[in-house]
C-alpha positions as CSV (number, residue, x, y, z in Angstrom):
1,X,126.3,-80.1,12.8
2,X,129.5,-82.0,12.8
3,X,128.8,-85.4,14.3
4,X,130.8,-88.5,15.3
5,X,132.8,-88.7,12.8
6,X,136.7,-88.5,13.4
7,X,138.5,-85.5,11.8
8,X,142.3,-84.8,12.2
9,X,145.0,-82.2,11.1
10,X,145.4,-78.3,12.1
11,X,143.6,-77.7,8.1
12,X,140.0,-79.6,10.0
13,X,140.5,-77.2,13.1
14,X,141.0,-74.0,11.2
15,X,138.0,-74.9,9.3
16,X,135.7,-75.8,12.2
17,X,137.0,-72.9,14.1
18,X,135.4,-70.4,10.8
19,X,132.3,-72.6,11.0
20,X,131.8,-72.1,14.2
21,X,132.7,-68.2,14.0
22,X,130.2,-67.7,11.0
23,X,127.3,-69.3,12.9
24,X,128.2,-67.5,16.5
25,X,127.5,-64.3,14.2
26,X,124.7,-65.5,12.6
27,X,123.2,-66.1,16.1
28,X,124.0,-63.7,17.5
29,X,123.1,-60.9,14.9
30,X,119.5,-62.4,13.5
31,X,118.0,-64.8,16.0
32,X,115.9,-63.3,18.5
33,X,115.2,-64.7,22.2
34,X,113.0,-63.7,24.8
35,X,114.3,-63.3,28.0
36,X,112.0,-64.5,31.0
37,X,111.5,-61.6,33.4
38,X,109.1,-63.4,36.0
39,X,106.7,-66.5,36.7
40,X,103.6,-65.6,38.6
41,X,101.6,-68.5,40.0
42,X,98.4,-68.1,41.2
43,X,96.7,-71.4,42.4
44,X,97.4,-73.9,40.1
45,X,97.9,-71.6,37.4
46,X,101.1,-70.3,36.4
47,X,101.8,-67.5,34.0
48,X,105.4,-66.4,32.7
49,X,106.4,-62.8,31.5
50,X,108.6,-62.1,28.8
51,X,110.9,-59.0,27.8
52,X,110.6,-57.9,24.2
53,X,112.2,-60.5,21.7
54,X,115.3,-59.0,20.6
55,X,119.1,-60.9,19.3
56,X,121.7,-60.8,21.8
57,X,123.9,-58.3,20.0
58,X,120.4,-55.8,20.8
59,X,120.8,-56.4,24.2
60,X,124.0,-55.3,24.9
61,X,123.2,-52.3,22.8
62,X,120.4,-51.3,25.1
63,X,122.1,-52.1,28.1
64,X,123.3,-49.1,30.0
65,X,126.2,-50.7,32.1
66,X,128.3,-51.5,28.9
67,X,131.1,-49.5,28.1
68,X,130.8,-47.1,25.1
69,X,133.7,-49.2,23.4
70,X,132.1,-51.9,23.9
71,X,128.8,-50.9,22.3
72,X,130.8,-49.6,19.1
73,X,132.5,-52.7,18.6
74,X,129.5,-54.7,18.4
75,X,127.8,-52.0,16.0
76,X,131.3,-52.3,13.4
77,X,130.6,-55.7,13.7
78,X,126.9,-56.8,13.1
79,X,126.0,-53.7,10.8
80,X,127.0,-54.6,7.4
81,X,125.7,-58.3,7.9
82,X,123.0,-59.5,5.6
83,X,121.9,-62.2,8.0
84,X,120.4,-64.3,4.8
85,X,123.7,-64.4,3.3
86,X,125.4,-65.3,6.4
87,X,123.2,-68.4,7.1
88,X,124.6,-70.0,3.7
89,X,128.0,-69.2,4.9
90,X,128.6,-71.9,7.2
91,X,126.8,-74.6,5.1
92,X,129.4,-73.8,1.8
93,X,131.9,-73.9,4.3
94,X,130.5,-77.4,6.0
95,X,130.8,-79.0,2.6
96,X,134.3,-78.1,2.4
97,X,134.3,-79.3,6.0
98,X,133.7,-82.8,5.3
99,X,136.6,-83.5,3.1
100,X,138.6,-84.0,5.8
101,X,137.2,-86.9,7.5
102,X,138.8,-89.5,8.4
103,X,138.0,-92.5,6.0
């Protein structure tokens, strides 16, 4: 995303840091994973089994050993997101990004 180059100055952190906040959102609210329940190997054969594909902010919903705060915070915070529009966030932002590279 960033690469090597060299940036410095507490403006290039703050704007990293919202980069880096925008896509934590982004993948946490739209892109789903499968979680590997169990391998099974039979022979020379081996077979893997997979839980539903759902985005990490899902699977805290669903699981029952969060606390009820907890679960509402992560509702107020990836309901209103149009993941589309959030996925050009941090690009814009990147652009604006790279003016403070070192030279």
């Amino acid at each position: 995303m960033v690469g090597y180059d060299l940036f410095e100055g507490l403006v290039a952190a703050k704007s990293l840091k919202a980069i880096c906040d925008d896509l934590r959102i982004w993948v946490n609210s739209s892109r789903p994973a499968m979680k590997l329940l169990r391998k099974k190997r039979s022979g020379s054969r081996g077979g893997k089994f997979y839980a539903r594909a759902g985005t990490p902010s899902q699977a805290v919903l669903e699981a029952s050993e969060d606390p009820e705060a907890t679960k509402r915070r992560q509702q107020a915070t990836f309901q209103p997101i149009n993941p589309i529009a959030l996925r050009h966030t941090p690009d814009q932002r990147l652009e604006a990004f790279w003016r403070h590279k070192r030279k």
